[in-house]
PDB file of N, CA, C and O in Angstrom:
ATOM      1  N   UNK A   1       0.838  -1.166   0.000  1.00  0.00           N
ATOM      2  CA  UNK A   1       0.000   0.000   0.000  1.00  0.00           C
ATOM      3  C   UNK A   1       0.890   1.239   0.000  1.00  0.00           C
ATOM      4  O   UNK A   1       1.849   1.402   0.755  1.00  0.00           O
ATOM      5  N   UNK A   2       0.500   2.023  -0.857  1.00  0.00           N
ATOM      6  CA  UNK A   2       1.835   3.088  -0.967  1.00  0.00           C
ATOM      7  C   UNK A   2       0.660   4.038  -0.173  1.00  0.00           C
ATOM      8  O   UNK A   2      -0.545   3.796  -0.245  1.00  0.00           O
ATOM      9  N   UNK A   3       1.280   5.216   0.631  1.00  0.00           N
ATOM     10  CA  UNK A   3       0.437   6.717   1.297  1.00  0.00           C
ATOM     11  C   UNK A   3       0.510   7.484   0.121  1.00  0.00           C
ATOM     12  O   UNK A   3       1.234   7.387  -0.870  1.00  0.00           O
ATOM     13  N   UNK A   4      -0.384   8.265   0.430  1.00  0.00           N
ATOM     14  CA  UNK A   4      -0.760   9.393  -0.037  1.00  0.00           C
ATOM     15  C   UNK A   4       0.744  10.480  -0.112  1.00  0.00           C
ATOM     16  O   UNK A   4       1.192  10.685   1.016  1.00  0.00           O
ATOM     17  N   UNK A   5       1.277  10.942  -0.876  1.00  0.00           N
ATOM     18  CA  UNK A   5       2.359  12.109  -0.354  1.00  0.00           C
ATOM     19  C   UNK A   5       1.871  12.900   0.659  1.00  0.00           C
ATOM     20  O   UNK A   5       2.352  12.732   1.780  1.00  0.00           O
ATOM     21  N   UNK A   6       0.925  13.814   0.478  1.00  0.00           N
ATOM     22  CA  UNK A   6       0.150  14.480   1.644  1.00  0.00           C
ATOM     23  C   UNK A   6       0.721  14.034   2.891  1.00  0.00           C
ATOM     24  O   UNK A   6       1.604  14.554   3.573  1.00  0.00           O
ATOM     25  N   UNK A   7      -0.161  12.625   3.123  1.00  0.00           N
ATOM     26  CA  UNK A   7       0.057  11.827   4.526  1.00  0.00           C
ATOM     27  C   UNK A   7       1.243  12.054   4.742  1.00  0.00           C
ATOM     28  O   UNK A   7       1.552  12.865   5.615  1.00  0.00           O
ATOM     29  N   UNK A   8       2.472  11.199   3.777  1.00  0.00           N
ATOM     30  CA  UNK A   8       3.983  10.859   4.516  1.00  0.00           C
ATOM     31  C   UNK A   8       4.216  12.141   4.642  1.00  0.00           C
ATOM     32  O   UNK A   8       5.276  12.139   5.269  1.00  0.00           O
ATOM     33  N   UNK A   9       3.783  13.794   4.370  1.00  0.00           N
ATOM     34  CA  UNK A   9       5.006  14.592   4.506  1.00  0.00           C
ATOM     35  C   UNK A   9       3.990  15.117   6.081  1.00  0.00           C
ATOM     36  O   UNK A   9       4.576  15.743   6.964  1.00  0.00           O
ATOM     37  N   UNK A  10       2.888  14.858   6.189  1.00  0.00           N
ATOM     38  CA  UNK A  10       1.513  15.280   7.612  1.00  0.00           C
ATOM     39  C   UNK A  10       2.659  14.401   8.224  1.00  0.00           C
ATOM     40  O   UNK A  10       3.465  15.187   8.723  1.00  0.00           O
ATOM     41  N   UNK A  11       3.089  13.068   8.405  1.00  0.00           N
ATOM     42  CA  UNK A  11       3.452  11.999   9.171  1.00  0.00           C
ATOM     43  C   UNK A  11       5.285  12.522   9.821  1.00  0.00           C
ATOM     44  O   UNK A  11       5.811  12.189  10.883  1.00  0.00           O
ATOM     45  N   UNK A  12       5.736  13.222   8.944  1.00  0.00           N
ATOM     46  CA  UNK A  12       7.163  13.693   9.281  1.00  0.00           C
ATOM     47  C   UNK A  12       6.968  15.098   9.992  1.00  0.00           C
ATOM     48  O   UNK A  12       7.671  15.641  10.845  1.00  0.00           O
ATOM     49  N   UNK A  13       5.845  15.502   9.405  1.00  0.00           N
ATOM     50  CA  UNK A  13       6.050  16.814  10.446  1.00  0.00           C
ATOM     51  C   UNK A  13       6.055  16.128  11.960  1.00  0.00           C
ATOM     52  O   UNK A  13       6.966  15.887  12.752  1.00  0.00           O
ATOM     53  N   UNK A  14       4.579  15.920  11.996  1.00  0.00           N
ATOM     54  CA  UNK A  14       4.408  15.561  13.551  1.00  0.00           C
ATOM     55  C   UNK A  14       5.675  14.583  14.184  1.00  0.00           C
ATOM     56  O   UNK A  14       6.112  14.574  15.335  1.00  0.00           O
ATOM     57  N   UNK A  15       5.987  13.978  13.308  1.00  0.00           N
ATOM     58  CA  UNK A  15       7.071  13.035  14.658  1.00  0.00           C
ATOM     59  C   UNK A  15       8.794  13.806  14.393  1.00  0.00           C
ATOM     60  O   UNK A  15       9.867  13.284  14.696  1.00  0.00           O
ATOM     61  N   UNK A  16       8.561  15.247  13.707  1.00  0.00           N
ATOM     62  CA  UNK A  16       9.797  14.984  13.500  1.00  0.00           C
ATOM     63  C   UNK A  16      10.765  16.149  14.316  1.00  0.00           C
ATOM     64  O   UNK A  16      11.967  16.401  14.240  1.00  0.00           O
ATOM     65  N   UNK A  17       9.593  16.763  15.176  1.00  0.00           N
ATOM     66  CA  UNK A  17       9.752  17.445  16.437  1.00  0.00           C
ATOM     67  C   UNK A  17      10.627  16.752  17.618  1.00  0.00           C
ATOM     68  O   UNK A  17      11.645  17.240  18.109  1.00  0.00           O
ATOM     69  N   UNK A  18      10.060  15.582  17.954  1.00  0.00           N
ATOM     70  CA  UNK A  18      10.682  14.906  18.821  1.00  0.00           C
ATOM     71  C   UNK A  18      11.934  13.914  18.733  1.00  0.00           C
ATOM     72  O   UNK A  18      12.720  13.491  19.581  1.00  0.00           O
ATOM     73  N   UNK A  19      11.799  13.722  17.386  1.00  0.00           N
ATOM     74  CA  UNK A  19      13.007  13.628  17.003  1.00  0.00           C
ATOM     75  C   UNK A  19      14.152  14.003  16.780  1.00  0.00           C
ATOM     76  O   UNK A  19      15.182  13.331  16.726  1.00  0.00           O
ATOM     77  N   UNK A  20      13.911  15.749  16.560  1.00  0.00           N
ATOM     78  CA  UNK A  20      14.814  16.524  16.428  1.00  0.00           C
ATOM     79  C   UNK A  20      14.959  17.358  17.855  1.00  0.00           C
ATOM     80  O   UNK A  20      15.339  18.506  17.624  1.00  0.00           O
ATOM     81  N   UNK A  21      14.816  17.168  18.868  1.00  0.00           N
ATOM     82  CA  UNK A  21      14.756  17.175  20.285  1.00  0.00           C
ATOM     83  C   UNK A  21      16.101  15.750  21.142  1.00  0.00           C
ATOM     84  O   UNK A  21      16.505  15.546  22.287  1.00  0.00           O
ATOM     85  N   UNK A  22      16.310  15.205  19.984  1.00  0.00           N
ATOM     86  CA  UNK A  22      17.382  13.853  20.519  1.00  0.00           C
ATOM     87  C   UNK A  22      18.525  14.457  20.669  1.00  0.00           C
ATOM     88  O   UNK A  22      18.599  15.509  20.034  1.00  0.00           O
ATOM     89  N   UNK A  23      19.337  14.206  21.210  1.00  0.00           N
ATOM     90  CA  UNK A  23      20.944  14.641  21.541  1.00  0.00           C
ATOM     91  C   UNK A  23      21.670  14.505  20.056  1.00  0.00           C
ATOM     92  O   UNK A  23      21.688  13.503  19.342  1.00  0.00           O
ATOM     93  N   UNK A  24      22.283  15.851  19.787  1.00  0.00           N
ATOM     94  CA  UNK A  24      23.589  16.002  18.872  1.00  0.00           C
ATOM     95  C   UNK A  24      24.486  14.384  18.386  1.00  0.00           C
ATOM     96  O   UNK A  24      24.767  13.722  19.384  1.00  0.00           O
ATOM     97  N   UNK A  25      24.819  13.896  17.370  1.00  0.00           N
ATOM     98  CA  UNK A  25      24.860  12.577  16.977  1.00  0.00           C
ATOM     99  C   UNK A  25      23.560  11.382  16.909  1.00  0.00           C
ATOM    100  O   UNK A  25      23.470  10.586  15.974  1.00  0.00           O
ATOM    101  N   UNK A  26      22.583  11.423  18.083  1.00  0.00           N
ATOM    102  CA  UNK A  26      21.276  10.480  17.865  1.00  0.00           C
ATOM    103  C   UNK A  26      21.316  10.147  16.822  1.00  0.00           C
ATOM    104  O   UNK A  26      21.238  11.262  16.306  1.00  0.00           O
ATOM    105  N   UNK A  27      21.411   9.129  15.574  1.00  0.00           N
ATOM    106  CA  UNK A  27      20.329   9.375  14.576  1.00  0.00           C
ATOM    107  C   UNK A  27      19.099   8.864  14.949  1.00  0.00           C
ATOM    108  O   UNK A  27      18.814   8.212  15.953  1.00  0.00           O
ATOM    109  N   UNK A  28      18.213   9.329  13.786  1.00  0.00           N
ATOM    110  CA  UNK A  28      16.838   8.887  13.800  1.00  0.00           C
ATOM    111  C   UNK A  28      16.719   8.362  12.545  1.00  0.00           C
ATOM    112  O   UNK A  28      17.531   8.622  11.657  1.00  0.00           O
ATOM    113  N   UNK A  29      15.153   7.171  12.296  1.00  0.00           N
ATOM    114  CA  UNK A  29      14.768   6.922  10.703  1.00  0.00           C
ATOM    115  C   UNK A  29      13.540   6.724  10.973  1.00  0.00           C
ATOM    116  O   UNK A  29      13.018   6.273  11.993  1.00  0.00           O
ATOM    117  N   UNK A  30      13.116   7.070  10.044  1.00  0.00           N
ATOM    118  CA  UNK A  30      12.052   6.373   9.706  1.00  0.00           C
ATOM    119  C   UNK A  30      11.494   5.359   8.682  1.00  0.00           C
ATOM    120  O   UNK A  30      10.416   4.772   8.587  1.00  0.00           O
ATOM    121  N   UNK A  31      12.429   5.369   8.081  1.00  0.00           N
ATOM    122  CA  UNK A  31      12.679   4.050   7.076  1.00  0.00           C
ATOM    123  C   UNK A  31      13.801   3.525   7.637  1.00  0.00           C
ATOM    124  O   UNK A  31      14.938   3.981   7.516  1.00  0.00           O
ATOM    125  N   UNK A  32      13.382   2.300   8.420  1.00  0.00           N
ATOM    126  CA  UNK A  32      14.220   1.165   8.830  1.00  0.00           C
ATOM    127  C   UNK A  32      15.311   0.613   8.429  1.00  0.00           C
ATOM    128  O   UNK A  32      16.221   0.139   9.109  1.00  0.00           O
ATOM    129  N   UNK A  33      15.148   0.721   6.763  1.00  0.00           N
ATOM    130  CA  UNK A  33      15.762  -0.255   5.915  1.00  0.00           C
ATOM    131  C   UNK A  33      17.474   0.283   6.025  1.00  0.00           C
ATOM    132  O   UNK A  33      18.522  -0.351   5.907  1.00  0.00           O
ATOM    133  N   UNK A  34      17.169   1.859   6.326  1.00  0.00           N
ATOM    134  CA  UNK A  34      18.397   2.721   6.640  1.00  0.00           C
ATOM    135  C   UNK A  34      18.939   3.051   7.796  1.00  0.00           C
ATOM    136  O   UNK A  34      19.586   4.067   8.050  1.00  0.00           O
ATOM    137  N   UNK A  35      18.528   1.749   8.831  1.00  0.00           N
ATOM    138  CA  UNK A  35      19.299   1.757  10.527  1.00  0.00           C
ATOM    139  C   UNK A  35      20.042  -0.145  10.561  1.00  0.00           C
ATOM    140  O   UNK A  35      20.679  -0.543  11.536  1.00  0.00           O
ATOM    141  N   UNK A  36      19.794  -0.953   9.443  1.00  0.00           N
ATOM    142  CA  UNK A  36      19.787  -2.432   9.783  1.00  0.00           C
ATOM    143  C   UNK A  36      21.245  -2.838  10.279  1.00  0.00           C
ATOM    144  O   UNK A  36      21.412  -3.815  11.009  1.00  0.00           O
ATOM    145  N   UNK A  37      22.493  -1.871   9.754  1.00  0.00           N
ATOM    146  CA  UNK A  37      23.589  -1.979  10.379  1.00  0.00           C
ATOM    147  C   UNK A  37      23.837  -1.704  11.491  1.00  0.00           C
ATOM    148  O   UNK A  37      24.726  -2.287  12.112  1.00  0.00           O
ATOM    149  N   UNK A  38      23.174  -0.836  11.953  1.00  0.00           N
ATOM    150  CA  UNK A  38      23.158   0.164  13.032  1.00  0.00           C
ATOM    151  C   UNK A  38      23.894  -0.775  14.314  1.00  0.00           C
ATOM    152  O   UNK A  38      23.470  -1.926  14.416  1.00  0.00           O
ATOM    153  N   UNK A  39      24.916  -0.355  15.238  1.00  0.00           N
ATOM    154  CA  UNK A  39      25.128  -1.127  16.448  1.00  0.00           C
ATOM    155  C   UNK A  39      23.992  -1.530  17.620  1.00  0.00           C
ATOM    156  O   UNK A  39      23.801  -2.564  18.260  1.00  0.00           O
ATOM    157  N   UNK A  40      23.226  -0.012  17.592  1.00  0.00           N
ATOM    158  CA  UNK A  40      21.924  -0.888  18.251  1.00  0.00           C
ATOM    159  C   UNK A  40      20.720   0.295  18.205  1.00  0.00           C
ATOM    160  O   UNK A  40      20.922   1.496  18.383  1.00  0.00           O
ATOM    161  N   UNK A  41      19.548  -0.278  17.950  1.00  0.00           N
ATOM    162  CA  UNK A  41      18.656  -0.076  17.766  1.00  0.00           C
ATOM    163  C   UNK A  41      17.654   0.393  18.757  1.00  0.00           C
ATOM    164  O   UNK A  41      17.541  -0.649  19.403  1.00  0.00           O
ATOM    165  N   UNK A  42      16.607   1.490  19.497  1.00  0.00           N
ATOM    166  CA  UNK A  42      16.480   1.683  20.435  1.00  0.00           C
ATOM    167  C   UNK A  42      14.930   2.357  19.818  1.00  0.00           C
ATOM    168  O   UNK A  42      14.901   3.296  19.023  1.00  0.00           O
ATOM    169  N   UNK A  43      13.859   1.758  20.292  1.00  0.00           N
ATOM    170  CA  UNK A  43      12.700   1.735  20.123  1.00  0.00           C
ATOM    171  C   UNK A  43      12.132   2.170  20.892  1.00  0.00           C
ATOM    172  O   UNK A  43      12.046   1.668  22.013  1.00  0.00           O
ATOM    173  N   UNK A  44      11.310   3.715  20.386  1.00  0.00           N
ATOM    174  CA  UNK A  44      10.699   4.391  21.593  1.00  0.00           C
ATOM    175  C   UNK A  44       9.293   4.633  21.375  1.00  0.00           C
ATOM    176  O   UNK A  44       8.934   5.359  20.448  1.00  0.00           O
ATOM    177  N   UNK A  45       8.378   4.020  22.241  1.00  0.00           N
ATOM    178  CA  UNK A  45       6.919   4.092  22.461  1.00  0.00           C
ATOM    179  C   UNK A  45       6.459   4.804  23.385  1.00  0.00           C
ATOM    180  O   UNK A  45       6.571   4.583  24.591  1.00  0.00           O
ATOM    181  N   UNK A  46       5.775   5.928  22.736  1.00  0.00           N
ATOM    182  CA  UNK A  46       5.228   6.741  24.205  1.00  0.00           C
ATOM    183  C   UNK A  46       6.220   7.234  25.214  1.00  0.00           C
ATOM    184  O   UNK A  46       5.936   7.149  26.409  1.00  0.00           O
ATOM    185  N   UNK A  47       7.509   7.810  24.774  1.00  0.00           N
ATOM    186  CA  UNK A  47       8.277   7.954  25.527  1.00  0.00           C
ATOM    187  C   UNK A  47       8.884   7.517  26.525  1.00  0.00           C
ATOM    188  O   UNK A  47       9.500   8.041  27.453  1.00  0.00           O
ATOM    189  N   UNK A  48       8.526   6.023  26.091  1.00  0.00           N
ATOM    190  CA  UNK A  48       9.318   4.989  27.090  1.00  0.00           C
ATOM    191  C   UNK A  48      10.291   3.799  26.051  1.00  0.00           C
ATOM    192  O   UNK A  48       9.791   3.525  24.960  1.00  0.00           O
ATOM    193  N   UNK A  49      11.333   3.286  26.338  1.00  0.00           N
ATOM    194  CA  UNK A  49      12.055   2.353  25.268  1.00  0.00           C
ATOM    195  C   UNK A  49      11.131   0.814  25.670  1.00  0.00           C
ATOM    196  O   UNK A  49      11.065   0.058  26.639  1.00  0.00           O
ATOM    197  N   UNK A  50      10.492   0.907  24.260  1.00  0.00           N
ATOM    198  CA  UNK A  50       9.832  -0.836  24.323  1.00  0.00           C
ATOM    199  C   UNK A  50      10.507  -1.531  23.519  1.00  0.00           C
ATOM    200  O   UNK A  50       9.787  -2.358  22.959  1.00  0.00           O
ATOM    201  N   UNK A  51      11.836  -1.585  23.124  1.00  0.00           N
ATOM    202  CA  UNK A  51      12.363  -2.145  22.776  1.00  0.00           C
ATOM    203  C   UNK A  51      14.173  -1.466  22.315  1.00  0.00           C
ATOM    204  O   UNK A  51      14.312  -0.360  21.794  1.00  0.00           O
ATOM    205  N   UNK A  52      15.520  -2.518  22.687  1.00  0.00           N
ATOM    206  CA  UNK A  52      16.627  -2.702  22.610  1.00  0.00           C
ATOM    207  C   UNK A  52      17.922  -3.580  21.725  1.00  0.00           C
ATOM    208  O   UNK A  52      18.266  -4.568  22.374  1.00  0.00           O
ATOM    209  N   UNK A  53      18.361  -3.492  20.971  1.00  0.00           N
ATOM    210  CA  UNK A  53      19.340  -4.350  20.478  1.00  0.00           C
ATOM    211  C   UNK A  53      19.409  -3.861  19.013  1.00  0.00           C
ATOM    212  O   UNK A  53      18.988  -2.856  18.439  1.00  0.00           O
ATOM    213  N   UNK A  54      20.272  -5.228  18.534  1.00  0.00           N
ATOM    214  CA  UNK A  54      20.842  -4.548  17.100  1.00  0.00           C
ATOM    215  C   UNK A  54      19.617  -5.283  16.080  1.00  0.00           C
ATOM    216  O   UNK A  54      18.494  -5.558  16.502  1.00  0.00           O
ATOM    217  N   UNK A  55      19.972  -5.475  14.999  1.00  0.00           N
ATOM    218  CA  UNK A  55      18.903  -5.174  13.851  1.00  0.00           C
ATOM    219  C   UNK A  55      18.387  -6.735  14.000  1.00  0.00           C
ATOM    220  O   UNK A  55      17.197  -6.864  13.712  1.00  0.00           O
ATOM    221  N   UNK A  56      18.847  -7.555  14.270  1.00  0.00           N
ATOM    222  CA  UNK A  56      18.505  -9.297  14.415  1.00  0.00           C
ATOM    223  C   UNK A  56      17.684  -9.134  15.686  1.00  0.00           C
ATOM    224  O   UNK A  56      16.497  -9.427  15.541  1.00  0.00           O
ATOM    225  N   UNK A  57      18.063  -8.720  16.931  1.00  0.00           N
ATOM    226  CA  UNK A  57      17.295  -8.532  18.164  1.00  0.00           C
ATOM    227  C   UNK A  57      16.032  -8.404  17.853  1.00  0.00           C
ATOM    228  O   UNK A  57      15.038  -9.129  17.803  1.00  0.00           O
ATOM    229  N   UNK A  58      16.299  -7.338  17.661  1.00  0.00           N
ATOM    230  CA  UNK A  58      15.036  -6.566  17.844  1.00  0.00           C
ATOM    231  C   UNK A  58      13.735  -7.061  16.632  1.00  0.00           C
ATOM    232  O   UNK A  58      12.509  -7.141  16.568  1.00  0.00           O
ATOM    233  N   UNK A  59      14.589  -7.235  16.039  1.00  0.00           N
ATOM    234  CA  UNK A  59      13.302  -8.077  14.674  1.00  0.00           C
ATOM    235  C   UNK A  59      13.126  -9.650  15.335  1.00  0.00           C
ATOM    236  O   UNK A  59      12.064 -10.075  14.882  1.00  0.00           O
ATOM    237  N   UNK A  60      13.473 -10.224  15.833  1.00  0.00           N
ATOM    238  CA  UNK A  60      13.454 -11.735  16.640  1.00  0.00           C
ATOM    239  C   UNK A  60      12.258 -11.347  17.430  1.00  0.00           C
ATOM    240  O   UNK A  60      11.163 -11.895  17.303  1.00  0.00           O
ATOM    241  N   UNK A  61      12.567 -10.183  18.414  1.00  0.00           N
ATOM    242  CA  UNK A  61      11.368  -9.983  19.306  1.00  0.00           C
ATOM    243  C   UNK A  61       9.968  -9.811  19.136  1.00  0.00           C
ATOM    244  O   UNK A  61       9.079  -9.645  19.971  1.00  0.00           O
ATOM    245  N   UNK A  62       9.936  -9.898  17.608  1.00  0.00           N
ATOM    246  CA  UNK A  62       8.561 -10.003  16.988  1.00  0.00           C
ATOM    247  C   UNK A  62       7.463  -8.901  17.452  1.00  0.00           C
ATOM    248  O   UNK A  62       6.252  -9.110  17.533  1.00  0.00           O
ATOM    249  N   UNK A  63       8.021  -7.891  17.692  1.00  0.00           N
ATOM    250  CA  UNK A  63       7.229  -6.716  18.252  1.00  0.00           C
ATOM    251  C   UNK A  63       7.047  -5.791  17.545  1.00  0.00           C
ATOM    252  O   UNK A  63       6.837  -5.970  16.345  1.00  0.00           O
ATOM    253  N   UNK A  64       7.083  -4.285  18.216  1.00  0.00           N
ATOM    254  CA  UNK A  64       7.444  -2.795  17.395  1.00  0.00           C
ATOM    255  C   UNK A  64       7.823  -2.816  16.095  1.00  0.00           C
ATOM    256  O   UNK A  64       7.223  -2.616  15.039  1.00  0.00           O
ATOM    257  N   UNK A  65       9.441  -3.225  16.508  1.00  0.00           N
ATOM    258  CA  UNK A  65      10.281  -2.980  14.873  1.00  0.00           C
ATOM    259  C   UNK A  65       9.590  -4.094  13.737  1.00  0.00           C
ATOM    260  O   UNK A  65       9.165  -3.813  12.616  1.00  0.00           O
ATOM    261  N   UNK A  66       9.625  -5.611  14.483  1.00  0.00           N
ATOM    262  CA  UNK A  66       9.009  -6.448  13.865  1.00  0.00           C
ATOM    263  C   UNK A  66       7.909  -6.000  13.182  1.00  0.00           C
ATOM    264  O   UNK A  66       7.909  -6.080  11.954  1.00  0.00           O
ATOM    265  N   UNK A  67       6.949  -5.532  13.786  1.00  0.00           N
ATOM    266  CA  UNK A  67       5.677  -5.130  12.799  1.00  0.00           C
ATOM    267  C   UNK A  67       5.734  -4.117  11.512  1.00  0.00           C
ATOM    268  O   UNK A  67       5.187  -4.034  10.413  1.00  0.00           O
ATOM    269  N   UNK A  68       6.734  -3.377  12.293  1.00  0.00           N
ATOM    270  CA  UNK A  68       6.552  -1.913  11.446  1.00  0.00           C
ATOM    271  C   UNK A  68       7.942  -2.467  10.317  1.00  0.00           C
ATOM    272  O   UNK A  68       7.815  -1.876   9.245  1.00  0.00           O
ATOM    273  N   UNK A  69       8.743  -3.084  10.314  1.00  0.00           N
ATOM    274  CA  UNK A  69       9.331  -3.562   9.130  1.00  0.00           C
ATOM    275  C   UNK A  69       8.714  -4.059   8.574  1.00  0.00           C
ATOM    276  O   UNK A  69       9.156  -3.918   7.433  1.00  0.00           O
ATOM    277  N   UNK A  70       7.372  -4.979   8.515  1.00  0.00           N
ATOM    278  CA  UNK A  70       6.657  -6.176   7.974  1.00  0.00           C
ATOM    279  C   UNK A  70       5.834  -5.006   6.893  1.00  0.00           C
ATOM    280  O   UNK A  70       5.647  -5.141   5.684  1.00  0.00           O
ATOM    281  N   UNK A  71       5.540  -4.159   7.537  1.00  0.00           N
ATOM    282  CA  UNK A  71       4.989  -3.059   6.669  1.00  0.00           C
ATOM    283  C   UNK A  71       5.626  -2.469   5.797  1.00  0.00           C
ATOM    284  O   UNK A  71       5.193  -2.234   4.668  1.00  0.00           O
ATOM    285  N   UNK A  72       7.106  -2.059   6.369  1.00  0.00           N
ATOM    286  CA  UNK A  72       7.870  -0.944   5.157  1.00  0.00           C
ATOM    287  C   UNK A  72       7.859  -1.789   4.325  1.00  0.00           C
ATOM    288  O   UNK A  72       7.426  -1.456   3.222  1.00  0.00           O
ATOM    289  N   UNK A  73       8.384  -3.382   4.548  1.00  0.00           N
ATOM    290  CA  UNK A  73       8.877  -3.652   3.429  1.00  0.00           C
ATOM    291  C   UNK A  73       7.513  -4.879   2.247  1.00  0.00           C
ATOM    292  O   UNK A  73       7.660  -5.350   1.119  1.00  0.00           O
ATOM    293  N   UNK A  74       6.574  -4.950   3.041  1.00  0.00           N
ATOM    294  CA  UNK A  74       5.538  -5.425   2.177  1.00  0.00           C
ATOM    295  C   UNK A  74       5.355  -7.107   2.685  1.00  0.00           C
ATOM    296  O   UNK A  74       4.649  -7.981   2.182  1.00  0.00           O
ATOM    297  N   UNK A  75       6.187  -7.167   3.754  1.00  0.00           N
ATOM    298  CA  UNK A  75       6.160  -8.472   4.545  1.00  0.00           C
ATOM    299  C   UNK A  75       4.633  -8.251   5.161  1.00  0.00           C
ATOM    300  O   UNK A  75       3.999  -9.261   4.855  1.00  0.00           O
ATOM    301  N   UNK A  76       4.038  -7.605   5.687  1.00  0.00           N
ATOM    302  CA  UNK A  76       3.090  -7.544   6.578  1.00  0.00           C
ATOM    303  C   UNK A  76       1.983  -8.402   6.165  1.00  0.00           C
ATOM    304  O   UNK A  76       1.616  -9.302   6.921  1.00  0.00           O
ATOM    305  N   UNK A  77       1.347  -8.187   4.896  1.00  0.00           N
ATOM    306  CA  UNK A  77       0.076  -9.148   4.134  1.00  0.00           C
ATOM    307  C   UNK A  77       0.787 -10.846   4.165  1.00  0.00           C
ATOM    308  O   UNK A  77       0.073 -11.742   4.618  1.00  0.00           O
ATOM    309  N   UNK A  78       2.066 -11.149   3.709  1.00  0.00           N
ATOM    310  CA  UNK A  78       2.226 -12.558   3.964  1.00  0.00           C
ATOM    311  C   UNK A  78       2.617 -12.725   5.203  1.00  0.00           C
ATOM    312  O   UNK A  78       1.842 -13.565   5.661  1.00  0.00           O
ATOM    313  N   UNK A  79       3.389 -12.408   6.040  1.00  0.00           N
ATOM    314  CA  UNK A  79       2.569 -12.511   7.622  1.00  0.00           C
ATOM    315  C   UNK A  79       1.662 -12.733   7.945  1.00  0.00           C
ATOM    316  O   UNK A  79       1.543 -13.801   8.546  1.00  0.00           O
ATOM    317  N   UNK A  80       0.757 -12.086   7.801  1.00  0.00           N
ATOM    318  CA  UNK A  80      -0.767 -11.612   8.354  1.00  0.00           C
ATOM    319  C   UNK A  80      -1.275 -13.509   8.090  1.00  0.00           C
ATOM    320  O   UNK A  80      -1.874 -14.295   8.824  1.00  0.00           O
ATOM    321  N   UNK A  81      -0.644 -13.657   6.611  1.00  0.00           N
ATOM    322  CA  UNK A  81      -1.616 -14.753   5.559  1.00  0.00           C
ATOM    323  C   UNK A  81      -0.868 -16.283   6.452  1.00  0.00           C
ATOM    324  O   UNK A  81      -1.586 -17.279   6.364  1.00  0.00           O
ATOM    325  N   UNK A  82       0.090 -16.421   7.027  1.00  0.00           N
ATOM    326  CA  UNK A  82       1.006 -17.250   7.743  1.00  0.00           C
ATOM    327  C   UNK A  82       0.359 -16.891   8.954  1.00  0.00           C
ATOM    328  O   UNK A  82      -0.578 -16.974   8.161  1.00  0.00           O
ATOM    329  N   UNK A  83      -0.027 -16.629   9.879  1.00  0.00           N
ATOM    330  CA  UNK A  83      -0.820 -15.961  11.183  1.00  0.00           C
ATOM    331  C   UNK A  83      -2.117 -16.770  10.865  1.00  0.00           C
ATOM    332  O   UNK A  83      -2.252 -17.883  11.372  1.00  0.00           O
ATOM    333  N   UNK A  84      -3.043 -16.269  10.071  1.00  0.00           N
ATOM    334  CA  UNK A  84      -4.221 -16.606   9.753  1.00  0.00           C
ATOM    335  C   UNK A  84      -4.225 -18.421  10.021  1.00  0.00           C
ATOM    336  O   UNK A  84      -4.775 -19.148  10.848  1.00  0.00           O
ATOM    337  N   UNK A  85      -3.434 -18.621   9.012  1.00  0.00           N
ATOM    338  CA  UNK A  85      -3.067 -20.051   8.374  1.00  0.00           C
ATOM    339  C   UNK A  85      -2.810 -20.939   9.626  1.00  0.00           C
ATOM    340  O   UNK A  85      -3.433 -21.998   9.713  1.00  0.00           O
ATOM    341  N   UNK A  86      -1.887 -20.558  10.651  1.00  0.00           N
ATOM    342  CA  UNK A  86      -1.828 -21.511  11.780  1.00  0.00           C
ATOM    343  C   UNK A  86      -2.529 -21.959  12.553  1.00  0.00           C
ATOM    344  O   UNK A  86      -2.102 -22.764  13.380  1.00  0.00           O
TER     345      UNK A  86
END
């Protein structure tokens, strides 16, 4: 499902306040696909970390990152269809 342009640039404003509020060096992404080297990965929900580790971790934990990669990258519908199926 591709967004609307509208949406993705509505979607960067709002989060990109608090992002740009992170300490000098932080990075941030929002496309995943551009943190997978990363030494470690640090997942923040509601201003609390729900999740820790490097790019294998944290996708193992089948959570946050897990979901929201399943989406960037178009994994999410055959998931969903493997879920259903069991």
């Amino acid at each position: 499902m591709k967004l609307p342009a509208r949406l993705i640039t509505k979607l960067r404003r709002r989060f990109s306040a608090p992002l740009n509020a992170l300490p000098a060096g932080v990075p941030s992404a929002y496309r995943l696909s551009t943190i997978v080297d990363a030494d470690e990965i640090v997942v923040i929900e509601k201003g609390q970390v729900a999740e820790r580790g490097n790019y294998l971790s944290v996708l193992a934990a089948n959570s946050h990152y897990a979901a929201q990669w399943r989406v960037q990258t178009g994994a999410a519908r055959a998931h969903d269809r493997e879920t259903l199926a069991d």
